[in-house]
N, C-alpha and C positions, 0 to 999 in steps of 0.2 A: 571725373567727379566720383566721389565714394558714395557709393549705395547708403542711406540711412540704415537702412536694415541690418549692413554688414558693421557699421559703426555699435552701434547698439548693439550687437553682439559682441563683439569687442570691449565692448563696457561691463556688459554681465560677468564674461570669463573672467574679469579682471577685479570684477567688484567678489564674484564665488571665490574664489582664488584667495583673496584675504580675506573673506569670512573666514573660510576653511581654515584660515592662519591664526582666527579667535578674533579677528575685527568686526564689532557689533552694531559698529556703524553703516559699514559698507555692507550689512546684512541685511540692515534696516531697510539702505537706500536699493537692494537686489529684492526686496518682496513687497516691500511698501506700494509699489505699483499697480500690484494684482490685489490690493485687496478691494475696491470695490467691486471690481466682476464676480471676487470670491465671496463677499459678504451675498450678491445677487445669486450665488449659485447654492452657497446654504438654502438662504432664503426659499429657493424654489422647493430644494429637497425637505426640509422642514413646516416651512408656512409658517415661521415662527420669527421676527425681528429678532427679536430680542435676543433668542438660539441661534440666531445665523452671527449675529456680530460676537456672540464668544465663542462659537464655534474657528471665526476666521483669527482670532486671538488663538487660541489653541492650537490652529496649527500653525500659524507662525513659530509658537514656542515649541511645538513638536518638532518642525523642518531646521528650526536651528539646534534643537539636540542630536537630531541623528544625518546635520552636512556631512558628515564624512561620510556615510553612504552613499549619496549623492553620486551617481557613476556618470552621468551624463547621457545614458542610453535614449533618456529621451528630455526635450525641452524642462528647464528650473521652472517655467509656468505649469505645465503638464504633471510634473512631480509634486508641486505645490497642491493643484486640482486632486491628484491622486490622496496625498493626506485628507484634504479638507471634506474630501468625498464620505470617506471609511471612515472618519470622524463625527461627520452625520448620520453613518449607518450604525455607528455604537451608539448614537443617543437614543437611534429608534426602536433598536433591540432594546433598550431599558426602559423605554417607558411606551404607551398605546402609538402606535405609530401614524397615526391619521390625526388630522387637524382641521374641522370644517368649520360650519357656521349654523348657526341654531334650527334653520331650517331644514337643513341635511337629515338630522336626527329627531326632532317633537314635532309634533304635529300644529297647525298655528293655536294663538293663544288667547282667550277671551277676552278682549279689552276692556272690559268692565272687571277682571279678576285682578288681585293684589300682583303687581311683577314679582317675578319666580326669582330667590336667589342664585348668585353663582353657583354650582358644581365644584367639588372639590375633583375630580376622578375623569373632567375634562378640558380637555386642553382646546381653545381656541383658534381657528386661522386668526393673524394679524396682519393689520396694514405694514406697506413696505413704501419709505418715502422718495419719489421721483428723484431725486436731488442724488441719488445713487446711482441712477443709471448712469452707464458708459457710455460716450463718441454717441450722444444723441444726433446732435446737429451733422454729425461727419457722417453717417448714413444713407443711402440711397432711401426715398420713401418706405418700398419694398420693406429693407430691413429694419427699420425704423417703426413698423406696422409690428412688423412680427416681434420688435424687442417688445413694445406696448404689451402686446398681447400676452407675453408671457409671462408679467407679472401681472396682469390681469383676477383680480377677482374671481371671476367664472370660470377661467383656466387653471388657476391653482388648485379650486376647489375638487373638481374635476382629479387632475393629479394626484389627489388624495386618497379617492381611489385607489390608485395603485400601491402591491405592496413598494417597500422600501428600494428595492434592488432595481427590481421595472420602473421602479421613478428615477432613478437615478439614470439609467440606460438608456430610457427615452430622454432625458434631457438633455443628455450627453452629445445626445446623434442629433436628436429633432429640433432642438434649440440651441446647443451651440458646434453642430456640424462636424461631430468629432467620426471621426469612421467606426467601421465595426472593431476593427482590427483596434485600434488604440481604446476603446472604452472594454475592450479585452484584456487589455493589458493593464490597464487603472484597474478595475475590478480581479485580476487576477483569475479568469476566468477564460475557455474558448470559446472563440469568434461565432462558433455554430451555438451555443449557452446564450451568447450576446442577442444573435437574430432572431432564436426563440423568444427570449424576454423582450424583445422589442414586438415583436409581432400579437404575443398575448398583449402588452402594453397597449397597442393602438387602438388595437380591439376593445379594450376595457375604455381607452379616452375617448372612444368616438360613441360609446352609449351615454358616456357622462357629460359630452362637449361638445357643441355646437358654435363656431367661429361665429353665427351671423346672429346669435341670443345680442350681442352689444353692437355699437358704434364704436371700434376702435380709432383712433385718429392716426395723422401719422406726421402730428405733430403735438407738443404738452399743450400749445394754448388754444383756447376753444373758441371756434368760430363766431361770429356774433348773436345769432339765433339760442346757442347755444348758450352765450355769457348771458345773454338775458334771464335766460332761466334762472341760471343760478343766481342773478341778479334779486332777480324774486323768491329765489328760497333764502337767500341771508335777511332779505325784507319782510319776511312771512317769521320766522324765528323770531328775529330780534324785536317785530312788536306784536308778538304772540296772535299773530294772525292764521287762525287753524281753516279758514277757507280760503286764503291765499297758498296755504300749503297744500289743501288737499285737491286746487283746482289744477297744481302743476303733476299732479299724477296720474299713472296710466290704472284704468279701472284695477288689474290684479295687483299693482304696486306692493312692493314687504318691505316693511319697516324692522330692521332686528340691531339689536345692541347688545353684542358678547360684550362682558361674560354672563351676564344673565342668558339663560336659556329662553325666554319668551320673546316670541315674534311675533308680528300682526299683518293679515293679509288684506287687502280691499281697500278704496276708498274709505267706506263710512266705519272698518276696524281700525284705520288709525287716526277717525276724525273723532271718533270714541276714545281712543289711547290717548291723543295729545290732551284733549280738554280737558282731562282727567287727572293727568301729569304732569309731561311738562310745558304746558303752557295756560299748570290752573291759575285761577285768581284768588290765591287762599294765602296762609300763612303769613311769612314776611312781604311778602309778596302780593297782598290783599289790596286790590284797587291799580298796580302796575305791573302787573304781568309782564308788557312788555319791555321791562330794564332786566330780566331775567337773563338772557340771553345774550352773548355778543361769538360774531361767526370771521376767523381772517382766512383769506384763501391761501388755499396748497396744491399741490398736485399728490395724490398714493393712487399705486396698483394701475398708474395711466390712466388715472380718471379722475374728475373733478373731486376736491374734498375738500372740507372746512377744520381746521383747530375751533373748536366750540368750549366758549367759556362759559361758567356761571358767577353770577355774582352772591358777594358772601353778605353779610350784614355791615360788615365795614363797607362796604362801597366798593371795594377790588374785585376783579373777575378772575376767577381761578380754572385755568387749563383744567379740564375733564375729560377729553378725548379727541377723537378724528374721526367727523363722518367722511362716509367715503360713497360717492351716486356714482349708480349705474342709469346713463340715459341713453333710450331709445324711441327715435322719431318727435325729438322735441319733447318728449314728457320723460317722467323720473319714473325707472321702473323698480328700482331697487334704493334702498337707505340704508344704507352698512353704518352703525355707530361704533365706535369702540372705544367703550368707554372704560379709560386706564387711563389716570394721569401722570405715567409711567414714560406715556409717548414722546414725552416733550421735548427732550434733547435727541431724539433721532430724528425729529422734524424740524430740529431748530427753532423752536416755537416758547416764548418766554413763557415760564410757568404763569406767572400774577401779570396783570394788564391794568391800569389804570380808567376810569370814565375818562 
């Protein structure tokens, strides 16, 4: 019997082979493959959805201008990685090259003061939708933990830390297992250049990073202790119940929503924020608060998250963004909103929704 593996290479040579010949089809069907581990590998280096998916557009268009180069020296996937890498390091040379979350940078934010607008001059982490990962199910737990983990919230943020180069290098080795020697060769640098920038690397994640701050799973769907929760936070939103909300959190719990920069720390700061906001009984909204609101589930970053809609004055609910909860030991210790209605087709999530 023929190896799979040797088939499938068989397939590639043959499919490169008439690329090279100007067939844009069999180019398509030679990279189409890799592009969601490549969209996931932007994503880590960037923190940025929306930059990682034109980023992996980009280099498809690069990789097919310059196949005749292509010598074979090393793997068409590794060659592909190699563009798509240097492609994210020229984005980060042109503009700030860190991408965090509001409480990275201000200090928290008085619930009772007016929310701060967006920033022009920062750039936000954003959610990354489950529905991207690779060979979920084909994984051994083990690996399956640690793909979670690396799109993770807490780990990316983390990553941001590091300059551009040291992000790239540790992710190379430490998450997708490339050796020294090869993430020497991608980067165009020596292997002794490599183990330095890994070494400053680690050092810089492990003041910013702590594996046990969450509950990773090592699986998307969540245990039932678990669904409960979240059972009762789409039930606390959707009929503007602010003590149903604030009893599933953990006393320091943070509440933040890029791109506004304000965030709110504590129990009774965002039992202050909400009642204020969004779940006052004022305007159109005077006397039903609770129709304000509707919450469908998703999976980003390996962690539970809602498409959050609002409703307009016609009676339709209009996609506004993806929270995204961090939970530990049963309670909610984080509430990542992000609110962009930008999100919607990389979550698959209809913009307008009907009652």
């Amino acid at each position: 019997m023929i190896d799979n593996t040797v088939i499938n290479l068989q397939q590639e040579d043959s499919r490169l082979a008439a690329a090279k010949n100007g067939d844009k089809d069999q180019y398509s069907e030679l990279a189409e493959p890799y592009r969601r581990e490549l969209q996931i590998h932007c994503y880590r280096i960037l923190g940025s959805l929306q930059e990682a998916d034109d980023l992996v557009q980009e280099t498809f268009l690069r990789a097919w201008r310059r196949l005749d180069t292509y010598q074979g020296r090393a793997s068409f996937r590794a060659w592909l990685y190699k563009i798509a890498t240097n492609a994210c390091l020229d984005v980060l040379d042109q503009r700030h090259s860190r991408r965090l979350l509001p409480m990275d940078i201000h200090p928290a934010s008085d619930p009772n003061a007016t929310i701060d607008p967006p920033p022009s001059e920062i750039y936000w982490l954003e959610p990354f939708p489950d529905d991207w990962l690779v060979d979920q199910t084909a994984a051994n737990p083990e690996a399956r933990y640690s793909l979670y983990e690396s799109v993770s919230l807490a780990f990316l943020t983390a990553l941001q830390a590091l300059p551009p180069r040291q992000r790239a290098a540790l992710i190379l080795t430490d998450v997708l297992d490339w050796s020294a020697r090869e993430v020497a060769e991608l980067l165009e640098t020596s292997i002794s250049s490599v183990n330095s920038a890994l070494h400053r690397a680690r050092v810089t994640l492990a003041k910013h990073y702590h594996s046990h701050v969450q509950e990773m799973p090592t699986k998307i769907e969540p245990d039932e202790r678990t669904q409960k929760l979240l059972d009762e936070y789409v039930e606390a939103w959707q009929t503007a119940d602010i003590a149903g909300l604030v009893a599933l959190l953990k006393k320091d719990a943070i509440l933040t929503m890029p791109p506004s920069p304000s965030w709110y720390r504590g129990k009774n700061a965002i039992r202050i924020f909400a009642a204020r906001t969004v779940f006052a009984d004022n305007g159109m909204f005077a006397g039903k608060a609770k129709d304000r609101w509707k919450l469908l589930p998703l999976h980003a970053n390996a962690q539970p998250g809602f498409a959050i809609y609002q409703r307009a004055e016609a009676g339709d609910y209009h996609f506004s963004g993806i929270h995204v909860l961090t939970v530990k030991a049963r309670q909610l210790t984080q509430i990542t909103c992000f609110m962009d209605p930008s999100f919607s087709p990389y979550f698959g999530v209809s913009p307008t929704i009907t009652p």
